[in-house]
C-alpha beads as a LAMMPS data file, in Angstrom:
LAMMPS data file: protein, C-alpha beads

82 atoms
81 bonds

1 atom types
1 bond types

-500.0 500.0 xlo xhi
-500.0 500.0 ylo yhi
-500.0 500.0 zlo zhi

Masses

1 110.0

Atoms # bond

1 1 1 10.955 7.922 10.039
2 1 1 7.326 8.089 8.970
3 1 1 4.692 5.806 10.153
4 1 1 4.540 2.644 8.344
5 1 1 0.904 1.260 8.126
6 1 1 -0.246 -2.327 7.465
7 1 1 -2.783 -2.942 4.804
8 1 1 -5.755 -3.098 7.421
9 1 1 -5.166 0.360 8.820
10 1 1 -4.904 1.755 4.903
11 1 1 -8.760 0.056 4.215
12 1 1 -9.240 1.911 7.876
13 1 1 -8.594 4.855 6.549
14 1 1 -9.874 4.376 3.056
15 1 1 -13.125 3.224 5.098
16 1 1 -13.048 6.841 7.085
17 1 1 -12.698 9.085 3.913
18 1 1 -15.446 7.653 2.123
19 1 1 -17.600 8.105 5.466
20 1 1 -16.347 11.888 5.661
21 1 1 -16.811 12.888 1.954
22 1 1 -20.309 11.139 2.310
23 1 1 -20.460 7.765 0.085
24 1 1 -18.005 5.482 -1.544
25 1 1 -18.947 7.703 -4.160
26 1 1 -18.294 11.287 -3.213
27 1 1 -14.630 9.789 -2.244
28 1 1 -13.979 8.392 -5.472
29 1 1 -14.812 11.933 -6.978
30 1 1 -12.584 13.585 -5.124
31 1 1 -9.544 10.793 -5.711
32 1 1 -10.369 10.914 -9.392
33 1 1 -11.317 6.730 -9.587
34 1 1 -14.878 5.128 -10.095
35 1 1 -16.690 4.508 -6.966
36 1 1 -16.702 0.919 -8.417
37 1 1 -12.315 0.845 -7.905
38 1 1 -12.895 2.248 -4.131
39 1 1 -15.436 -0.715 -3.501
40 1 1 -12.958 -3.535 -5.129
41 1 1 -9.706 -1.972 -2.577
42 1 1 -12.022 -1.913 0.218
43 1 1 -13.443 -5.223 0.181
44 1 1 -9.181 -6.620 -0.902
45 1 1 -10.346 -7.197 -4.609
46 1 1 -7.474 -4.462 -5.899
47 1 1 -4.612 -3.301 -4.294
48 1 1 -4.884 0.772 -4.052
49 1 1 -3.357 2.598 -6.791
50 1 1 -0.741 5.376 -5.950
51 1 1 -3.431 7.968 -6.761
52 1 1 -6.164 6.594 -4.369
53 1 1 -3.058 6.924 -1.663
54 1 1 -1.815 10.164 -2.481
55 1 1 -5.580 11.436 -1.637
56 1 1 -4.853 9.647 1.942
57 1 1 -1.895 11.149 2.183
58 1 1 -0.023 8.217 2.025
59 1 1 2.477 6.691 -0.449
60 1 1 3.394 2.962 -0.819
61 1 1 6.766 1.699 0.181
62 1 1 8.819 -1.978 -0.208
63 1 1 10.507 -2.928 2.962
64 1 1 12.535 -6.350 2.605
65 1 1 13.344 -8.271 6.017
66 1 1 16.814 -10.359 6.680
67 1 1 15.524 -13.487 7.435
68 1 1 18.709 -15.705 7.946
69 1 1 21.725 -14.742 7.745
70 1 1 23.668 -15.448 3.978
71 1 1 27.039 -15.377 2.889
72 1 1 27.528 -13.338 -0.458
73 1 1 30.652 -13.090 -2.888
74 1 1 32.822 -10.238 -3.825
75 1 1 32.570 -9.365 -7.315
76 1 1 34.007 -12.277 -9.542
77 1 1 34.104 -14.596 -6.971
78 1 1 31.844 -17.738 -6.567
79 1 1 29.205 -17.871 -4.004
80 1 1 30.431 -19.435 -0.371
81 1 1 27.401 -21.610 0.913
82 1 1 27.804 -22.570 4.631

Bonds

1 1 1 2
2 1 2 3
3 1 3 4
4 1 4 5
5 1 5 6
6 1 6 7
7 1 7 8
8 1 8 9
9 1 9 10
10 1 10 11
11 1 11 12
12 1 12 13
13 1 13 14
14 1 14 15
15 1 15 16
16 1 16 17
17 1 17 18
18 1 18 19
19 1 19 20
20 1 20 21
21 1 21 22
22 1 22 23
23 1 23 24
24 1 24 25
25 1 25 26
26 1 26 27
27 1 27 28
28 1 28 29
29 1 29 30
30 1 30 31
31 1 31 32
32 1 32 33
33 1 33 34
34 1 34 35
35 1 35 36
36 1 36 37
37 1 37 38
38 1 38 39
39 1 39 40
40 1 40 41
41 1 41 42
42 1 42 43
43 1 43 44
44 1 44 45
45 1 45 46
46 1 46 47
47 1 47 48
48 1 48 49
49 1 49 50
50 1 50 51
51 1 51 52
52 1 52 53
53 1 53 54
54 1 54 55
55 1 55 56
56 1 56 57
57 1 57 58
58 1 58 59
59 1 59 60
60 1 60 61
61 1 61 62
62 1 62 63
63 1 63 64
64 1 64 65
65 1 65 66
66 1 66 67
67 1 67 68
68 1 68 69
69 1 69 70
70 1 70 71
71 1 71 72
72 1 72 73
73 1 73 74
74 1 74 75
75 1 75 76
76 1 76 77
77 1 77 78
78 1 78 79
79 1 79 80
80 1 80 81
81 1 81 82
């Protein structure tokens, strides 16, 4: 399974590209977005587009947690609440 990431450790890394390539600016070149969409992720302002990811090697993923267990019906039957 491939590391997950939490949304910190993506601005991390978001952080550390724009410092390699230079400026906020030189990044956003090379991720194809304005330097002005790399500044609004970084300081939480928009979430990071799929794009912007892809150029960190990274993709976005939805992971659901079971938080109590719930009872669920078989099709065409009603719901069983405990």
């Amino acid at each position: 399974m491939a590391d997950l990431l939490t949304l910190a450790e993506v601005y991390r890394r978001l952080d550390g590209a724009c410092r390699a390539a230079g400026s906020q600016s030189a990044f956003a070149a090379q991720a194809g977005v304005t330097p002005q969409f790399v500044s609004a992720v970084l300081r939480g302002h928009k979430a990071p587009s799929s794009g912007l990811l892809a150029t960190l090697g990274l993709r976005q993923v939805t992971r659901f947690v079971v938080t109590k267990d719930v009872v669920y019906a078989q099709e065409g039957e009603a719901l069983a609440r405990p």
